[in-house]
N, C-alpha and C positions, 0 to 999 in steps of 0.2 A: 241507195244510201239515203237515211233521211235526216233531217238536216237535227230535229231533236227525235229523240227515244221516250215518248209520250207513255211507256209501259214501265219505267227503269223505276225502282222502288223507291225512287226521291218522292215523289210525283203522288205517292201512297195516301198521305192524310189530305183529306176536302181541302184544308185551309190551305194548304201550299200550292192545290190546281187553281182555289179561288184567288190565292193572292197573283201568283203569275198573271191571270189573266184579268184581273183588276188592273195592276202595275200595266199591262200593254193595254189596255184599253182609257185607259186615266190619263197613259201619257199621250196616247194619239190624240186625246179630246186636246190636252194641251197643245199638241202640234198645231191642231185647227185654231186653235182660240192667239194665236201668235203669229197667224198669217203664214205657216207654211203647210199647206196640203198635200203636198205632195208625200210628206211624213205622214203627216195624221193619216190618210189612207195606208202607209207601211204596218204601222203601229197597229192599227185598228185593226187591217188583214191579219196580221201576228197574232192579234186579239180573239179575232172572232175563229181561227181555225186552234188555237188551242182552247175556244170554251167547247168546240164539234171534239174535237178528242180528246181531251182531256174529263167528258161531260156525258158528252151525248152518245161517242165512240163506244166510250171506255164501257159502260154498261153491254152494249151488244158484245164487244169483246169477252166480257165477265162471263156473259150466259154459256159462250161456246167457249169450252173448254179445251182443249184434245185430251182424250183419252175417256172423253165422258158421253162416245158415241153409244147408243145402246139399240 
């Protein structure tokens, strides 16, 4: 079970993968800049695995399709 559905048609336009992962990475820097790290590393992990799927994922997903074996 995963915890978010990085494929769900919300997720569709650049601007809402970009903004997601702006918002958890912006906020982590603020966790750091307020003296507690132990968030800012939460937030920033949040960050950094949804710019990998959300980004980097999602392209290799794209190419393989199912049904487009030939």
């Amino acid at each position: 079970m995963a915890f978010f559905d990085f494929d769900h048609p919300f997720f569709e336009p650049a601007w809402r993968r970009a903004l997601v992962v702006g918002l958890c990475l912006g906020w982590g820097a603020f966790e750091f800049a307020t003296d507690a790290p132990m968030w800012g590393f939460a937030f920033a992990g949040v960050g950094a695995v949804a710019f990998y799927q959300m980004f980097l994922a999602r392209r290799s997903r794209s190419r393989a399709r199912p049904g487009d074996e030939r």
